[in-house]
C-alpha positions as CSV (number, residue, x, y, z in Angstrom):
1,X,90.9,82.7,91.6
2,X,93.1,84.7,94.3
3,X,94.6,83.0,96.6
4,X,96.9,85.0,99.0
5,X,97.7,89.2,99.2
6,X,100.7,89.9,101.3
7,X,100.2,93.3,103.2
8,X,103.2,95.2,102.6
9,X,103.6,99.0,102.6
10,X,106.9,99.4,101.0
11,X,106.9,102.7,98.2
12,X,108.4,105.3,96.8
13,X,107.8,109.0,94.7
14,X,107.7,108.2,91.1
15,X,110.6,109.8,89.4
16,X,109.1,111.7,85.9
17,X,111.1,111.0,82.7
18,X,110.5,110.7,79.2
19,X,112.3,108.0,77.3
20,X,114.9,107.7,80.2
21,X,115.6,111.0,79.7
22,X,114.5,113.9,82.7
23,X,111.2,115.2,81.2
24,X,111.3,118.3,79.5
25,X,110.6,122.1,81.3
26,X,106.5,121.6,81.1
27,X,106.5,118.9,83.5
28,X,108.8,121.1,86.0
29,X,105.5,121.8,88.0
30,X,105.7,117.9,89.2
31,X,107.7,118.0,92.4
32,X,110.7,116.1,92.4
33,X,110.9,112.8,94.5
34,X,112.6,112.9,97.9
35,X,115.4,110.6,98.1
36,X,114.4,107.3,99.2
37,X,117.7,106.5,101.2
38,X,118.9,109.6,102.6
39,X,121.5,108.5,104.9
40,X,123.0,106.1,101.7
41,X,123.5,109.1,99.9
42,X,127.4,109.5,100.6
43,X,128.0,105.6,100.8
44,X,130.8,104.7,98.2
45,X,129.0,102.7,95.2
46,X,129.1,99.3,95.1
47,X,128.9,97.6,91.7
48,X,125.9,95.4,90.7
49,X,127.3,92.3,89.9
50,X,126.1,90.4,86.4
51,X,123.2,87.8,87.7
52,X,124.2,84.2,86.9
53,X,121.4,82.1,84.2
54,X,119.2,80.9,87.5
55,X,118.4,84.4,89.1
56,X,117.1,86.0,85.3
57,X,113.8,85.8,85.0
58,X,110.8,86.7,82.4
59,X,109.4,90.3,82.4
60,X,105.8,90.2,83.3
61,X,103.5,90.7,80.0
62,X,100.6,88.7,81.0
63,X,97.2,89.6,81.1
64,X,96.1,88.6,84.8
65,X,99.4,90.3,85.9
66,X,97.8,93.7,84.4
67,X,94.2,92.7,86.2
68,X,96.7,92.9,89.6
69,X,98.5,95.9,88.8
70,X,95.0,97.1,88.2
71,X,93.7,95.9,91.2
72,X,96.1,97.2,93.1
73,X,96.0,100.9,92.3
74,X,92.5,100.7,92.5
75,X,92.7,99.7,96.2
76,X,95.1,102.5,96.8
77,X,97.8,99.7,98.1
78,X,101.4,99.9,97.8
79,X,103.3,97.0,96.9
80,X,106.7,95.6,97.6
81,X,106.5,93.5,94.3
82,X,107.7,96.9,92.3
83,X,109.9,98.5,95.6
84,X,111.9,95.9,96.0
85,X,112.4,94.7,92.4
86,X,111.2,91.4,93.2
87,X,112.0,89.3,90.5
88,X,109.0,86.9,90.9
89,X,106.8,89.7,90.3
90,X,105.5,88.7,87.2
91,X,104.9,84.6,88.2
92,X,102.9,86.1,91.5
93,X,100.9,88.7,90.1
94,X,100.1,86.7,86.9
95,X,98.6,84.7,89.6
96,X,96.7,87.5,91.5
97,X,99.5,87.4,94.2
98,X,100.5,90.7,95.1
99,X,102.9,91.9,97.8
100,X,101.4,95.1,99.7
101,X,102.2,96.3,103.5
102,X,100.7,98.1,105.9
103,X,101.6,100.9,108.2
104,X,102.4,103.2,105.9
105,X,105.5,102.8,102.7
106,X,108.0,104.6,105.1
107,X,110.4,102.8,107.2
108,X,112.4,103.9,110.5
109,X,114.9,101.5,110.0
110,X,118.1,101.5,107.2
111,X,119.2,98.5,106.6
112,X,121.8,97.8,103.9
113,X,120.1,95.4,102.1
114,X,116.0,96.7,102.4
115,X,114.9,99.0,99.1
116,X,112.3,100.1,101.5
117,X,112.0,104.4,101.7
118,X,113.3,105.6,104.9
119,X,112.3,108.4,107.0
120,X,109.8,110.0,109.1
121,X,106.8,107.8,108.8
122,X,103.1,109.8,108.7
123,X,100.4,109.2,111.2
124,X,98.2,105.7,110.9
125,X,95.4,105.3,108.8
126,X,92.6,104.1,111.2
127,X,90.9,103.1,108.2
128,X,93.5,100.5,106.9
129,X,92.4,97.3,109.0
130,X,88.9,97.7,107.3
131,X,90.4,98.7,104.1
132,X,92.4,95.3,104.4
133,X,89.8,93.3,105.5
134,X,87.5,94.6,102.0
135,X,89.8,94.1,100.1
136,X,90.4,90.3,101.3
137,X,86.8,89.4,101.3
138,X,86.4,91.0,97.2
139,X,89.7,88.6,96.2
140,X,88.1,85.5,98.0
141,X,91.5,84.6,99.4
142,X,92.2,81.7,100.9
143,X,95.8,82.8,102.9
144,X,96.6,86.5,103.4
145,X,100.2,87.7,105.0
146,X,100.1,91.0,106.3
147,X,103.4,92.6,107.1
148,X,104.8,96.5,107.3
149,X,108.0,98.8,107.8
150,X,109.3,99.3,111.1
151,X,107.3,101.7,113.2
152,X,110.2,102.5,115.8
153,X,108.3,105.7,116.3
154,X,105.1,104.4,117.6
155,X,104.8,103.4,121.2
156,X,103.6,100.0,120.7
157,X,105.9,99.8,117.2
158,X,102.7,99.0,115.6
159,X,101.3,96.0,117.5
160,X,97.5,96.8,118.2
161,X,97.5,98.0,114.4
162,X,98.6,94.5,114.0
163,X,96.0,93.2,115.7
164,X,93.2,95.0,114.5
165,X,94.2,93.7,111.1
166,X,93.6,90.2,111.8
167,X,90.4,90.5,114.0
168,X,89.2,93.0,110.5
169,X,90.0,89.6,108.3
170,X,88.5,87.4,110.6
171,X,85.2,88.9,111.1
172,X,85.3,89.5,106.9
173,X,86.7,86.3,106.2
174,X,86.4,83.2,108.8
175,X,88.2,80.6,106.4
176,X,90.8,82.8,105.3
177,X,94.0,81.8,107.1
178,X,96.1,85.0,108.4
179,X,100.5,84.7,108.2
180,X,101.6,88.2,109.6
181,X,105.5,89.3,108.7
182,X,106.5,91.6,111.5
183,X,109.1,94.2,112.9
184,X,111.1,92.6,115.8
185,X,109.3,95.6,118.2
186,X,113.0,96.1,119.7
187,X,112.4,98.1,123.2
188,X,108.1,98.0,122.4
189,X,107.4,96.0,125.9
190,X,104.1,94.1,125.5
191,X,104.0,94.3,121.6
192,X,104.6,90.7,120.7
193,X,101.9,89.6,123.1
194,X,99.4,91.9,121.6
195,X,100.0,90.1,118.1
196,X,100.4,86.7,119.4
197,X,97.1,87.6,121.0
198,X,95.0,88.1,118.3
199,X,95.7,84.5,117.1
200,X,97.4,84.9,113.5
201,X,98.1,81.4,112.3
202,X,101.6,82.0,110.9
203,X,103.7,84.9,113.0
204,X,106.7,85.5,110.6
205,X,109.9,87.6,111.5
206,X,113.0,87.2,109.4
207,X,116.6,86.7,111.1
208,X,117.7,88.0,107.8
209,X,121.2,87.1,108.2
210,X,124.1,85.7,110.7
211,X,124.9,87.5,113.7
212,X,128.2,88.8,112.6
213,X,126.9,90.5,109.6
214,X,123.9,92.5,111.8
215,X,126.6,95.5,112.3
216,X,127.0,96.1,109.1
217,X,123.4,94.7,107.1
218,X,121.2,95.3,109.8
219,X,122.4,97.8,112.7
220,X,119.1,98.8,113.9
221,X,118.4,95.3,114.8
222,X,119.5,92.5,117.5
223,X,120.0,88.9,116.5
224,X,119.3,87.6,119.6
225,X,116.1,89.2,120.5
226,X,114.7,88.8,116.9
227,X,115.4,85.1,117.9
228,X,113.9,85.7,121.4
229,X,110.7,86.8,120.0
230,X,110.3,83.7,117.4
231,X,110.6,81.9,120.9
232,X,108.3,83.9,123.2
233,X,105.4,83.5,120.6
234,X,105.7,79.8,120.4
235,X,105.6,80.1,124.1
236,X,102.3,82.4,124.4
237,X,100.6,80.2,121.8
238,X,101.9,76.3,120.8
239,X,99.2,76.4,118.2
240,X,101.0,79.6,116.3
241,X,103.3,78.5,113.5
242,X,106.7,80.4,113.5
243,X,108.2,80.7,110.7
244,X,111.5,82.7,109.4
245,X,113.8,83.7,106.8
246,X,117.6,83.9,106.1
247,X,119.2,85.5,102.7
248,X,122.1,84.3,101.6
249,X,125.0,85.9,99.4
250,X,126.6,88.6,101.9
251,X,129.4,86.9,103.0
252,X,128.4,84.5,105.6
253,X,129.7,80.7,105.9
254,X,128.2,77.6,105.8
255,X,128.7,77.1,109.1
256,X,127.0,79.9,110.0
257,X,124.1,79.2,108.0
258,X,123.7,76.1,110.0
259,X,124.1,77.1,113.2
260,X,121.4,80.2,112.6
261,X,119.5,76.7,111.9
262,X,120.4,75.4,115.4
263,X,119.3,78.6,117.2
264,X,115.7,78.5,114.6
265,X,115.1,74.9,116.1
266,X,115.9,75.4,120.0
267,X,112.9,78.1,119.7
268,X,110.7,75.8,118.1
269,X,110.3,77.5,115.1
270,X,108.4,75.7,112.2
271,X,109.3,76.9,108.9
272,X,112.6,78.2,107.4
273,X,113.0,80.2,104.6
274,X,116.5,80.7,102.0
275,X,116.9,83.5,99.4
276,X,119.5,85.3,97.2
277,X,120.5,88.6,98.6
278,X,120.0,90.8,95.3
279,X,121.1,94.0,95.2
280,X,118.8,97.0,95.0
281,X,120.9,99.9,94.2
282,X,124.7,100.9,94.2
283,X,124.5,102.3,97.4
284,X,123.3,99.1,98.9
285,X,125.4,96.4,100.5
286,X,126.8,94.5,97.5
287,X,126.5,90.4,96.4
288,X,129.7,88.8,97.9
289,X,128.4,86.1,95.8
290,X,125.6,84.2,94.1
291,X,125.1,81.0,95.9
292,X,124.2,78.1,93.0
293,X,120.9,76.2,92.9
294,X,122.9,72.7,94.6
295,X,124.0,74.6,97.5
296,X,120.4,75.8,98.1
297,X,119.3,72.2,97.5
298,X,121.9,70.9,100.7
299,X,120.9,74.0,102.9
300,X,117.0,72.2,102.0
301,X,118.1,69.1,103.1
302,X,120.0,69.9,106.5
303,X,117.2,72.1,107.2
304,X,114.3,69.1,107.2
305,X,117.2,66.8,108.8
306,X,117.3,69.0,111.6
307,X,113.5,69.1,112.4
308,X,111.6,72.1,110.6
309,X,108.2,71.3,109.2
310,X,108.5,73.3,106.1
311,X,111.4,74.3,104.2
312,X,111.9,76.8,101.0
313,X,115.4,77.0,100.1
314,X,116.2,78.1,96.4
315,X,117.8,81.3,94.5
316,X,114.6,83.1,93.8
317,X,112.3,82.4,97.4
318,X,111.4,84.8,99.4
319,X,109.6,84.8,102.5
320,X,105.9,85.1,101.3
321,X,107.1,83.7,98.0
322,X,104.1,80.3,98.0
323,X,102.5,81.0,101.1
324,X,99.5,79.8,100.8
325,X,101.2,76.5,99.1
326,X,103.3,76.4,101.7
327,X,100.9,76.7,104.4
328,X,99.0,73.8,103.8
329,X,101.9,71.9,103.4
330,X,103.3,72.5,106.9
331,X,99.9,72.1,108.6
332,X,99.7,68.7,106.6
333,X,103.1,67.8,107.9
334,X,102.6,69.0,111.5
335,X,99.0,66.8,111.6
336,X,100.9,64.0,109.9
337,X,103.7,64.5,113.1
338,X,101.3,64.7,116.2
339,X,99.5,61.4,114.8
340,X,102.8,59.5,114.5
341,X,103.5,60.2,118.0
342,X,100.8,58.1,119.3
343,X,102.6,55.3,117.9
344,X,106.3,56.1,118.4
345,X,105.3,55.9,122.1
346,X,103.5,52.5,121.6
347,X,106.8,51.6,120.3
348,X,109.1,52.8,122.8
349,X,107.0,51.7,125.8
């Protein structure tokens, strides 16, 4: 059975070739895809570096992976899975898990690292929170994560779409619990309320990276006020889980990984996520390096030393990457915390 869809909206034209060769004059009436970076297009390339033995992984064959594929382009949904090259596509769909956003499968940002088309994103589709909320209740999920591209173009950045999403799945699906992945709504006053408002039971938004790399990996975005929204959801709603993710590979230090930790914890957030940085294209910001599976390990254990409920740290997770494991592990580990307290003040008093 299904177990978790993560909405995700990330696509691109399909390019039309015929044995990796451009497809002869009768298919000239196709139109040719648009670029799906645009303003990469005069970057200097960047070699792809070799991946070390723990990053390959096996090409999907299976035959519940085709039943997703399936699924998918029956429900008209986009996936990140096949944008983004995930590379545990074929483990996660062979499993029913598929990656799709909403909002549309073009983003206003341009990050260096994001495979995500860029551009002009179209108008809404109204329909989309229903559509979602169908599709959740025919897959008898029992965790969804709903996430998008940036919508710096919208007035609210997408919040109340947000929103209506998760009331959709609740009134579809009562027992199905809700993570959203967001946009850090830069300059959309009122927008994290209005999601914090409609009661998700993860709210997700990834740091990404260390402050010092933010020029350069992610300009359109602020360190600081990603981190100030983690902290003003906790605030609106105790009961929330926060969760967030960091890759790794682009050049940052240790101690830099650790204190992104520190600032995680002082806003109460709950679950940490650490992934490779893998490189989409040439034109992308390159591997500095590919961190080995020990190092990931040690990041794992600092991270649980230093207080979060739930931590994924290894080569190959990403930040939906197990939810719905996940999930009930860290709302097992929070009930198993507030019951000890009880006790811890018996001792101390």
């Amino acid at each position: 059975m299904a177990t978790r869809i993560l909405i995700d909206h990330r696509n691109g034209g399909a390019h039309v070739s015929v044995g990796g060769q451009p497809a002869p004059a009768a298919a000239e009436a196709v139109p040719a895809a648009a670029p799906r970076h645009p303003e990469k297009a005069h970057r200097p390339d960047n070699p792809i570096k070799r991946k070390p033995d723990w990053i390959r992984v096996r090409a999907p064959v299976s035959r519940e992976y085709a039943v997703t594929r399936d699924l998918m382009r029956r429900q008209k949904l986009h996936t990140v899975c096949e944008e983004a090259a995930c590379p545990n596509i074929g483990e996660c769909w062979s499993q029913r898990h598929a990656t799709v956003m909403i909002m549309g499968d073009t983003c206003t940002r341009a990050c260096a690292f994001c495979n995500v088309k860029t551009g002009m994103p179209g108008a809404l589709d109204e329909s989309e929170p229903d559509n979602l909320a169908a599709a959740v209740g025919e897959m008898g999920l029992n965790h969804v994560v709903v996430t998008s591209v940036d919508r710096d173009d919208l007035p609210d950045g997408g919040a109340a779409h947000f929103a209506r999403c998760i009331r959709r799945i609740r009134d579809a699906a009562p027992a199905t619990t809700i993570e959203v992945l967001t946009p850090d709504f830069l300059r959309k006053d009122g927008a994290i309320e209005l999601v914090a408002a409609a009661r998700p039971d993860v709210f997700n938004h990834n740091l990404e990276t260390v402050p010092r790399l933010y020029p350069t990996i992610r300009p359109g975005a602020r360190y600081f006020h990603s981190l100030r929204l983690l902290d003003t959801v906790k605030r609106l709603d105790p009961t929330i889980f926060t969760k967030s993710g960091l890759m790794v590979g682009l050049g940052e230090t240790r101690q830099e990984i650790l204190q992104v930790m520190d600032d995680l914890r002082s806003a109460d957030v709950d679950f940490i996520t650490i992934g490779q940085y893998l490189q989409p294209t040439v034109k992308h910001a390159p591997v500095d390096r590919f961190v080995p599976p020990p190092e990931f390990e040690e990041y794992a254990a600092l991270a649980r030393a230093k207080g979060f409920l739930m931590v994924a740290s290894s080569p190959l997770t990403r930040s939906s990457y197990h939810a719905d494991r996940d999930f009930a592990a860290m709302r097992e580990a929070r009930n198993a915390r507030l019951a000890a307290r009880p006790a811890e003040s018996g001792a101390t008093g």
